[in-house]
VOLO-581774 format. One record per residue (C-alpha): residue in one letter; chain; x, y, z. Coordinates in pm, 1 decimal. Layout:
BEGIN
<r><residu>a</residu><chaine>A</chaine><x>X</x><y>Y</y><z>Z</z></r>
...
This chain:
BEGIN
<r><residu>x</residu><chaine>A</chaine><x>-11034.9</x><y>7351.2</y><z>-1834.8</z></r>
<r><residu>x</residu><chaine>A</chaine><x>-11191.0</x><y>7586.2</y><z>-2134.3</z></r>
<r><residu>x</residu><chaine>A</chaine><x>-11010.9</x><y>7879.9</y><z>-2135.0</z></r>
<r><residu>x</residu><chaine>A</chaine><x>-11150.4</x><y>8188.3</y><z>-2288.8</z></r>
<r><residu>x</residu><chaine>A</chaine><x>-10960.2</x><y>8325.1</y><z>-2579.9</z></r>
<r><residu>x</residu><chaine>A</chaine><x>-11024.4</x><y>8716.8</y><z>-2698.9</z></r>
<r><residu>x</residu><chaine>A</chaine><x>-11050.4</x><y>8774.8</y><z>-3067.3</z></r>
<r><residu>x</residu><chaine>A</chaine><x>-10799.4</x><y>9007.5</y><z>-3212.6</z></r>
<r><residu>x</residu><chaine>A</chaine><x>-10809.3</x><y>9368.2</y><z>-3295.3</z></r>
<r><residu>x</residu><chaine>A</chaine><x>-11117.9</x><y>9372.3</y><z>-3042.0</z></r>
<r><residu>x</residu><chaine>A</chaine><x>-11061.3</x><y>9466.1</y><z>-2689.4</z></r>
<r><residu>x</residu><chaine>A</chaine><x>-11163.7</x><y>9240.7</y><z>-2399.9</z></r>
<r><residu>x</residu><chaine>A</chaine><x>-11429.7</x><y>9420.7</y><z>-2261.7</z></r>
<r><residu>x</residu><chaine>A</chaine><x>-11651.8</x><y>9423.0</y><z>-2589.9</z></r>
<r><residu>x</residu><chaine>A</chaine><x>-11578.9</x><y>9077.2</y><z>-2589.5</z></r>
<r><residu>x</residu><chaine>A</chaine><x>-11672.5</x><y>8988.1</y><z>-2264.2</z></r>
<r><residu>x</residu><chaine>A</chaine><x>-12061.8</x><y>8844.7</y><z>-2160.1</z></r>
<r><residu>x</residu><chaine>A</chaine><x>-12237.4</x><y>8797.8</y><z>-1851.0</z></r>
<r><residu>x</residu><chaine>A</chaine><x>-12450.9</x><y>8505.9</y><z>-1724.9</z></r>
<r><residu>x</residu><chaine>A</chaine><x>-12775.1</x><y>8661.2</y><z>-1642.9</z></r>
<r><residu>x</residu><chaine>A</chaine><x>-12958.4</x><y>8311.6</y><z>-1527.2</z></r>
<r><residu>x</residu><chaine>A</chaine><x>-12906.3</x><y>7953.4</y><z>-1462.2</z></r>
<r><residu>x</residu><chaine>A</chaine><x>-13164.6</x><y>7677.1</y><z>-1353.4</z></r>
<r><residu>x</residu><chaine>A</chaine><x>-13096.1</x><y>7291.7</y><z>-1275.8</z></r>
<r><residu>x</residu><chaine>A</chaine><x>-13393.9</x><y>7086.7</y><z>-1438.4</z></r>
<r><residu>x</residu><chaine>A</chaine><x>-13358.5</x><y>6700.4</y><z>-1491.9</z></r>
<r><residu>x</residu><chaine>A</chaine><x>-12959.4</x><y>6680.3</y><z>-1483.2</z></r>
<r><residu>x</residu><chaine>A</chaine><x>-12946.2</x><y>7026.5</y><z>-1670.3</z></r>
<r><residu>x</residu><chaine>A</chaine><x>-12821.1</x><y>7345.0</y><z>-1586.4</z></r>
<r><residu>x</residu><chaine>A</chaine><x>-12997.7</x><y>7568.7</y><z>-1854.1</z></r>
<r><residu>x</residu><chaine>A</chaine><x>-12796.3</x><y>7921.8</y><z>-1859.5</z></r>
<r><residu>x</residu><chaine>A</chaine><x>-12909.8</x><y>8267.3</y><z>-2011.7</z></r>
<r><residu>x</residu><chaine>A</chaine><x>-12692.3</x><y>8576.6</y><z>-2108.7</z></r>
<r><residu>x</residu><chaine>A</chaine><x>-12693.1</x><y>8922.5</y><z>-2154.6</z></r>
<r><residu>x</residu><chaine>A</chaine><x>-12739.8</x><y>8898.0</y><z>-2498.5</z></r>
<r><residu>x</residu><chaine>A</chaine><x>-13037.9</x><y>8634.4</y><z>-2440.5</z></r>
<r><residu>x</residu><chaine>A</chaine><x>-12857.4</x><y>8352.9</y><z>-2608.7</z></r>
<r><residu>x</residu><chaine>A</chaine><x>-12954.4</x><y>8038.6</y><z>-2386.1</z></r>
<r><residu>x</residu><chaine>A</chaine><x>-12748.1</x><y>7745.6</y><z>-2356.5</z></r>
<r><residu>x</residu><chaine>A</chaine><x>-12804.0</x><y>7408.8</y><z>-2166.6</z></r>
<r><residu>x</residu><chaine>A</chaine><x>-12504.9</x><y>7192.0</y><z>-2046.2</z></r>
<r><residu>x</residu><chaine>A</chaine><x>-12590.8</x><y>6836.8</y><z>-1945.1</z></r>
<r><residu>x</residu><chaine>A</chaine><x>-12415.2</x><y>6764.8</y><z>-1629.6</z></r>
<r><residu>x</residu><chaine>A</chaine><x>-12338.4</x><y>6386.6</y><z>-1713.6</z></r>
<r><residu>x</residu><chaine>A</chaine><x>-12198.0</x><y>6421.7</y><z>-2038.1</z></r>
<r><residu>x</residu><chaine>A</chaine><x>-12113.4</x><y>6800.4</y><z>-1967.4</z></r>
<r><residu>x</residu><chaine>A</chaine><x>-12230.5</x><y>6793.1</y><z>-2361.5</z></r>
<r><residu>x</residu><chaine>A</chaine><x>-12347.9</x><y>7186.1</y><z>-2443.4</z></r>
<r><residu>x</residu><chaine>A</chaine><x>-12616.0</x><y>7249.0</y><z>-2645.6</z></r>
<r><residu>x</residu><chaine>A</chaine><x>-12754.7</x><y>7615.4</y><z>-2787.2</z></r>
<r><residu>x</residu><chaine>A</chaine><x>-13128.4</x><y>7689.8</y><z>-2741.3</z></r>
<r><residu>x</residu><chaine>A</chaine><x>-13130.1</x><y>8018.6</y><z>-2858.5</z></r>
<r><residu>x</residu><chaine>A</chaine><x>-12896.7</x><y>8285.5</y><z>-2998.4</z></r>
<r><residu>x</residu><chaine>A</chaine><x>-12536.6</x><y>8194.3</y><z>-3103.8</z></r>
<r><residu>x</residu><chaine>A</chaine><x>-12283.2</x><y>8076.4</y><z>-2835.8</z></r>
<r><residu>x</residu><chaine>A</chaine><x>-12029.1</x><y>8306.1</y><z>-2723.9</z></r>
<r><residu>x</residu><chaine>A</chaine><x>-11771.4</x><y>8056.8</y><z>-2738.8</z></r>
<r><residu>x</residu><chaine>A</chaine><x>-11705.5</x><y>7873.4</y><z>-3009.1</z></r>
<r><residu>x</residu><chaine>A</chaine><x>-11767.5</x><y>7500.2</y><z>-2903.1</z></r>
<r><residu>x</residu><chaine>A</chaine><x>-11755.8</x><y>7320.5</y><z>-3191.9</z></r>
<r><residu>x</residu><chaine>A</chaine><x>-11433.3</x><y>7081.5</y><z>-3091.1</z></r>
<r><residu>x</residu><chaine>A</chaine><x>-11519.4</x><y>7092.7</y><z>-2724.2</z></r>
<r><residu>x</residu><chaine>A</chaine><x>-11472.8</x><y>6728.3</y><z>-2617.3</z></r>
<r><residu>x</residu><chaine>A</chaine><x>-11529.9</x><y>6692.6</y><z>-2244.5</z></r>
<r><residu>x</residu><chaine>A</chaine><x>-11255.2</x><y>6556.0</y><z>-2022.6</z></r>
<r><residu>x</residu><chaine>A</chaine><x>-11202.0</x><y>6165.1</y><z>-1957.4</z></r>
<r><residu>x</residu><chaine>A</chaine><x>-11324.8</x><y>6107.4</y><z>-1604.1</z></r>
């Protein structure tokens, strides 16, 4: 489970960023935000790759879970 840690010194709500869209296309779920960053997360490999914008949170040692 990813589980969303707050930076410090800034309060949650600043912080916090909605989904505005998502769309399955060819095993995909491609996924937009307020701040129209766009994301898409490969359902097989659950491997997350930014389109567009910067992501919100910071992936960079995200390793999926062994099935």
């Amino acid at each position: 489970m990813i589980k969303h840690a707050y930076k410090l010194g800034l309060e949650a709500d600043v912080q916090t960023c909605f989904i505005t869209k998502l769309e399955l296309q060819d095993g995909k779920l491609k996924i937009a935000n307020e701040r129209e960053a766009e994301f898409e997360l490969d359902l097989g490999t659950l491997e997350i790759k930014v389109i567009k914008g910067q992501a919100v949170i910071d992936y960079t040692d995200f390793k999926p879970p062994d099935k």
